[in-house]
N, C-alpha and C positions, 0 to 999 in steps of 0.2 A: 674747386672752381675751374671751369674749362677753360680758362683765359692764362691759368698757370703755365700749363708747356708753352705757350706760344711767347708769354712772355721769357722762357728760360731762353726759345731762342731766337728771341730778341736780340736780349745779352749776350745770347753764343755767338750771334752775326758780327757784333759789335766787339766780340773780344779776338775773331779771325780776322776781322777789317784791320784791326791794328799789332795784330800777332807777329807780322813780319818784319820786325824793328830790323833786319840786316838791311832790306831791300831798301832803303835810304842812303847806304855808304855811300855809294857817287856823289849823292850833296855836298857832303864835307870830307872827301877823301882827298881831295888834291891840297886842302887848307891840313889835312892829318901829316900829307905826304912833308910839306912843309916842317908844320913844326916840330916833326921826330928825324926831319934830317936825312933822308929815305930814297933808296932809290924803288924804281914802280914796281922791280921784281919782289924786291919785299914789302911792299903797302900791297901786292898780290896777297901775299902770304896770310898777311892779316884776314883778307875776307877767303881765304882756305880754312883760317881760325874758325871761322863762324860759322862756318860749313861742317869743319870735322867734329866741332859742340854737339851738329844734332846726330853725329853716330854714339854719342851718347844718349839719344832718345831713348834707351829701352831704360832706361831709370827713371824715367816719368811714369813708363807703363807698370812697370812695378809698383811703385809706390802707390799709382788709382787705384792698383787691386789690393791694398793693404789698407790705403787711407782713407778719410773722407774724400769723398772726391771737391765739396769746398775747400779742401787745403790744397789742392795739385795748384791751382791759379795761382794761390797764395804764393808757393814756394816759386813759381816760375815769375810773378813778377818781384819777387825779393831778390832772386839771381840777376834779372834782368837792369833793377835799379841799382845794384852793386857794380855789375859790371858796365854799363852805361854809364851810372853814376858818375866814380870815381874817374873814367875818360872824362866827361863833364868838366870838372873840377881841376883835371888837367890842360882843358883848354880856354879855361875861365882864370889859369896861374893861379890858381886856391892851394893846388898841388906843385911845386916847381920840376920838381922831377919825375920821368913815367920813363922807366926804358925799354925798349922795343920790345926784347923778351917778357915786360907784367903788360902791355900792351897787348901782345900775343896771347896769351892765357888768358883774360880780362876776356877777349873776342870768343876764345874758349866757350865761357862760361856766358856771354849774349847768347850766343848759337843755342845751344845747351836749353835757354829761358825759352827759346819760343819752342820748345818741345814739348814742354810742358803746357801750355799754351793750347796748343794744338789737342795733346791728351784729353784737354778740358773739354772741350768741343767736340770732339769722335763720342766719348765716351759718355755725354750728358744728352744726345742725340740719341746713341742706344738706350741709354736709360726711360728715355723721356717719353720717345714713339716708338709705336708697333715694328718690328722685324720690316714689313711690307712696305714699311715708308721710309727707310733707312735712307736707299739708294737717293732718291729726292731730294731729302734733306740737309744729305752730307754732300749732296753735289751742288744746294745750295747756301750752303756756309761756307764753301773750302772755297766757293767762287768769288767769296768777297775779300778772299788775300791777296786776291792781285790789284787789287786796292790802296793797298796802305801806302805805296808811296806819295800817293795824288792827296790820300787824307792826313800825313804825316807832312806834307808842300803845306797844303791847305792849311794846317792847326798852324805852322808856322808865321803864315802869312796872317792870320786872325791874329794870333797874340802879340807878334814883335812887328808888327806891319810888313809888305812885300818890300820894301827896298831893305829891310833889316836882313828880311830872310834870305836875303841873296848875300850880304856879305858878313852875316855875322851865323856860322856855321853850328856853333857850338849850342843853338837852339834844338837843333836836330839831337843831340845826344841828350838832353834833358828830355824831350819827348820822348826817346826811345826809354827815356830811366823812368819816367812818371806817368805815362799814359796808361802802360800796359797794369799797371797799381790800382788807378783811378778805376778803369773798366775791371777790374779784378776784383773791385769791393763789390760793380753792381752784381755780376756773374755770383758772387759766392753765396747769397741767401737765397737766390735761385735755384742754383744746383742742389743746394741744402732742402730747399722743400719739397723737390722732385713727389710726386704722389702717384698721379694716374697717367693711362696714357691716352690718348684720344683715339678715336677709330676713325675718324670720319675726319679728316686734314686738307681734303681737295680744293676744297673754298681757301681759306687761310691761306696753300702754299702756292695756290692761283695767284692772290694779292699780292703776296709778298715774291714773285717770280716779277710781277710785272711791273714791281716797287723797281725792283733789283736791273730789270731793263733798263727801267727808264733812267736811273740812275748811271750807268752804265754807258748808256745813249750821252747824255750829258757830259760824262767825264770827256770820250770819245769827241764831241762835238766843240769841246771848249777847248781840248789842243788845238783844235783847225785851225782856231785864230788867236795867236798869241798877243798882236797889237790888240785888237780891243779887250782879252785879257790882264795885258798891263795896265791898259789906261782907265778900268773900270775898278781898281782900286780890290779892297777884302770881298767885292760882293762875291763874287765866282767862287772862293773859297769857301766862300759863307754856304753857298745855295747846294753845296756839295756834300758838306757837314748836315745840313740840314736834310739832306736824301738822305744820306747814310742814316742818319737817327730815325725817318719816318716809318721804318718797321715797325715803329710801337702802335703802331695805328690799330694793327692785327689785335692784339692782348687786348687795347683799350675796347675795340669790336664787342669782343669776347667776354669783356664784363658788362658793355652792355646791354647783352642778351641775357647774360644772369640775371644782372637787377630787373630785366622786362620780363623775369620767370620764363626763359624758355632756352637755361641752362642748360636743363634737364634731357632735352633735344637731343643732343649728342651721345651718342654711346660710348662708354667709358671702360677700359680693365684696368681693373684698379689691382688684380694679381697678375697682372704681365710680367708685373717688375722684378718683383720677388722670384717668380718663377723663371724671369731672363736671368736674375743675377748666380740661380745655383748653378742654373745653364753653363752657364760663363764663368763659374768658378772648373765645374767637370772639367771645359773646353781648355781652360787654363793646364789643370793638368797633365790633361793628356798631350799638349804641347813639350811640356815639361820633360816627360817621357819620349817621346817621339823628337825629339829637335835635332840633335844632331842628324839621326838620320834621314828626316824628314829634309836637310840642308844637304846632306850629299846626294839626295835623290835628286832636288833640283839641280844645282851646279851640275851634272851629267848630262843636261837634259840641253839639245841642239838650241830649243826654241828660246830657251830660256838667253844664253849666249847670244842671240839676236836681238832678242830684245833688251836685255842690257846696253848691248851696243849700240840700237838706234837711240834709248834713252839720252844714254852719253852724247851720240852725236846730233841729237835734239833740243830736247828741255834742259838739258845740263849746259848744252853748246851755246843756247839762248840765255842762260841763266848767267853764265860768265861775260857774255856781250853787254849785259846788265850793271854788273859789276863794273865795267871797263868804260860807262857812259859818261864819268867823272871826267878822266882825262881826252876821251874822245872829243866830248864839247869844248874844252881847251884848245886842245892843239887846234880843233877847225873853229873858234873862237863863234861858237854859237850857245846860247842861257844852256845851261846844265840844266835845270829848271822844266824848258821844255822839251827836252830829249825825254826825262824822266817821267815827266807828266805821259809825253805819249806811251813811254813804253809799259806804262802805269796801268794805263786807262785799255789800250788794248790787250792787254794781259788778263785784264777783268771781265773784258768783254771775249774774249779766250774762252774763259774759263768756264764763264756764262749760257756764253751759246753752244758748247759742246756740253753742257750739264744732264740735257736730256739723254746724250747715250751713255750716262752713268747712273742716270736717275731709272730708264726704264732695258736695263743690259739685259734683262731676262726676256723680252720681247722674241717674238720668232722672226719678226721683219724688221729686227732693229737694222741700222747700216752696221758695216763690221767695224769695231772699232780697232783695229789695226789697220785698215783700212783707208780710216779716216786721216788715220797717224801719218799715214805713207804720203796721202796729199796733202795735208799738211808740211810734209817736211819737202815735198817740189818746192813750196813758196818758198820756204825757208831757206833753201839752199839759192836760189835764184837773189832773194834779198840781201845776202851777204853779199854779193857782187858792185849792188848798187851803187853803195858807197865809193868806190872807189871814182866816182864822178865827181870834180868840183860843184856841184850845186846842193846848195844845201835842202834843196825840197827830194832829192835819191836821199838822203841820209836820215830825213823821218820818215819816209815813207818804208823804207829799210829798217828804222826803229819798230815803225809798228807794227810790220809784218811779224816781225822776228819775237817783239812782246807776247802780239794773238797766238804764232802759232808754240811757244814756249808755255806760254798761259792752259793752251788749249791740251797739250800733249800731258802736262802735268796731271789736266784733271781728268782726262781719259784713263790716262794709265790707272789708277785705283782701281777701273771697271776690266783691264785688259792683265794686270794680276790678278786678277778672281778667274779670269774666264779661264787662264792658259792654265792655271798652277792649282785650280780650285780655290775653295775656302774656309779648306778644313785647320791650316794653318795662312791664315792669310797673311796676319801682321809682320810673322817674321819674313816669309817671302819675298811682301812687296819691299822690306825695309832691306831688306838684300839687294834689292833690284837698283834701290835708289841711293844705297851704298860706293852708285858711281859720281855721285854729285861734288864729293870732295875731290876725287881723282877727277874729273874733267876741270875743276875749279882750277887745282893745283897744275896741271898738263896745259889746259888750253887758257889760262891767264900767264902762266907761265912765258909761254910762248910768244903774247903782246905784249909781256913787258922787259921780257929783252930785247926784241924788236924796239919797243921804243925807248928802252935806256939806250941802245947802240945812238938810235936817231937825233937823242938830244947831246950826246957825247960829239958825235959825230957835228954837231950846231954849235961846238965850243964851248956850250955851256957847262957851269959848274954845279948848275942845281938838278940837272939832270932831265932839265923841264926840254918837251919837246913841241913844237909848232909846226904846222902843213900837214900835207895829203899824204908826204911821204912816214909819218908816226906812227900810221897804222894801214896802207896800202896794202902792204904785203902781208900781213898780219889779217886782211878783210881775206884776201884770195887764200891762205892756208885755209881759214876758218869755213869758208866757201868748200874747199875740196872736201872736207873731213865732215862737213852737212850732209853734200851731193852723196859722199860714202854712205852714209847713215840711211840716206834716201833709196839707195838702191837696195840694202839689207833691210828695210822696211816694208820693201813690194815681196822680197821674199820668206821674208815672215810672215806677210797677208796672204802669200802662195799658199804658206803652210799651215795657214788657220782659217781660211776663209769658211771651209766646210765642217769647223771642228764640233766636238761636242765631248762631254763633259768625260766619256770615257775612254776618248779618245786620248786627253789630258794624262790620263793613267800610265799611259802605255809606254 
């Protein structure tokens, strides 16, 4: 039936929307930081935890190519609800004791689940569609991870109502344990029937682009206004959950044209698959063979060093500012809530509207996507300054810059390690590249949270809790310099790839 891939990725959209169970810490980090007793340089550490889980990713990859691919979801949300879980159950007093160290490990092993997660999704995408629609596809799946905090806000506010969700934390860890389960059961008879692949997806990924807008538009649109946000009760959350799910529209389509007999319509290879999977077993090996040195050819490589760098001081730099929105809305005593939502909603919409230069990167007029990166990281670097203004409308607007342009750089990059590095090994490459996401975690959270353990010591307090502009001032302008850095190794890495080409890469 033609309606089958579209329904797989249906489910695939809906199991990326909620894949990012870390991207929540800020909710209930300052209420973690409390009950385990903590100063902020190690409630850092904790989301370095979750970080360093996914350099264990290459065990998800593994097992795809050994397992059913319906058991990768499986095993990733069984990790997921152990490690969530059991936090759960420590902030529900079910468990009375959790010490910082199985706390630490525990985040390990979250990080670690959405790896898997993730595998689910790359790799039901290759199976599903044609080679020629990959780029599309995966640039509109991976778009709706910057998502889940706003859908992770939302589920919260539907089941325990919005005044619950703000002070009772421990919702958020039960979501993180059971959601990613619940979408795991739909995903897994999907991936299991996998059959043919479609030729003809232009319609379909039309609709569901412009689902993905509008939805996106809306996330976007419903931070603007946070008072009639609150005072309008579950509906917002409701109408948001309700976008996210109307992708089925597409599948539902699809059977309608079957049962109206004009299934048949579409052209279909129905040995793609088979023939992709020996493909991709060869390709496997010859990785296998080649890796080591395939990994010292990179690391040698000038361009390569640039681009990890502006990574770092980009999407890694923005990813940590993410992390840190917890205590940031504290000390300047504004909803955590809607700090998150914005950085949520523009992150998605990030992700979204740069998806076309990962969707169509073989293009010969595409724009260059290093290119893109470089202004991109202007805004970025300029945003970080904002905040340092008492008003609190520089500190979203600084949110959401910093959200888009982290959102946006993440999903370029998948298109700018193919282009520089090839894609003859692509997975290890890129997974090399993005190998710097725990070292900036650890480096540049690092850095805000001794700055604001000093701040709150220096306030007399005992809890370590810090309040005012002075918490993280200084903390916005380091973070600012080390952007701006990034910003200008970015224009010269666009120097040095703007007129590239594929043989060039070799050399």
């Amino acid at each position: 039936m033609s309606a089958l891939p579209w329904l797989t990725l249906s489910t695939i959209i809906w199991l990326q929307a909620i894949a990012g169970t870390n991207t929540d810490f800020p909710a209930y980090s300052s209420e973690l930081k409390s009950r385990l007793h903590i100063t902020q340089f190690k409630l850092n550490n904790l989301a370095v935890a979750s970080d360093a889980g996914k350099l264990l990713g290459w065990c998800a990859g593994l097992a795809a190519k050994r397992l059913p691919l319906w058991a990768v979801p499986a095993i990733g949300a069984a990790l997921g609800a152990v490690g969530y879980g059991v936090q759960f159950l420590f902030f529900c007093r079910k468990i009375t004791s959790l010490s910082y160290t199985q706390f630490f490990f525990l985040n390990v092993l979250n990080g670690n689940s959405i790896c898997w997660l993730n595998v689910t999704g790359y790799r039901s995408v290759m199976r599903q569609f044609l080679r020629k629609d990959h780029g599309a596809v995966i640039a509109l799946t991976t778009s709706y991870m910057g998502l889940t905090v706003n859908i992770y806000l939302a589920l919260a506010q539907v089941i325990v109502g919005r005044k619950n969700a703000v002070s009772d934390k421990s919702v958020y860890l039960l979501l993180n344990a059971v959601t990613p389960a619940a979408v795991g059961l739909l995903v897994m008879p999907t991936v299991a029937a996998m059959r043919e692949k479609p030729r003809d997806v232009k319609a379909g990924l039309v609709i569901m682009f412009a689902i993905a807008g509008v939805t996106g538009a809306y996330a976007v649109v419903d931070t603007m206004f946070p008072a009639v946000r609150s005072s309008s009760g579950i509906w917002p959350a409701t109408v948001l959950l309700v976008m996210v799910a109307v992708v089925i529209v597409v599948p539902v389509w699809k059977v309608g044209e079957w049962v109206m007999g004009r299934g048949g319509e579409e052209e279909r290879d129905g040995g793609d698959m088979e023939g992709g999977g020996k493909e991709e077993e060869t390709a496997v090996e010859a990785v296998k063979e080649e890796n080591v040195q395939e990994v010292w050819e990179l690391v040698k490589r000038v361009n390569f060093w640039l681009y990890f760098m502006v990574y770092l001081c980009g999407a890694t730099l923005g990813l940590v500012f993410g992390n840190n929105l917890g205590q940031i809305s504290e000390s300047r005593k504004v909803s955590d809530q809607t700090l998150l939502s914005i950085y949520s909603a523009f992150g998605f919409f990030g992700r979204l509207a740069t998806a076309p230069l990962s969707a169509f990167s073989r293009s010969k007029n595409k724009i260059s996507n290093t290119g893109a990166i470089a202004v991109l990281m202007v805004f970025m670097s300029v945003s970080f300054f904002l905040p340092l203004s008492s008003r609190n409308v520089c500190l979203f607007v600084s949110t959401a810059i910093i959200g888009l342009g982290s959102g946006a750089i993440s999903s370029i990059a998948v298109s700018v390690s193919s282009e520089l590095f090839g894609q003859e090994n692509f997975s290890v490459n890129h997974n090399i590249v993005i190998s710097n996401i725990p070292i900036g975690s650890f480096l540049f959270g690092s850095i805000a949270a001794l700055i604001y353990d000093k701040g709150g010591a220096e306030g007399g307090r005992m809890d370590t809790l810090c309040f005012g502009m002075e918490c993280y001032s200084k903390t916005f302008i380091i973070w600012g310099c080390i952007c701006s850095f990034g910003t200008i190794l970015s224009f010269l890495l666009y120097s040095r790839t703007r007129n590239y080409s594929f043989v060039s890469r070799r050399r």
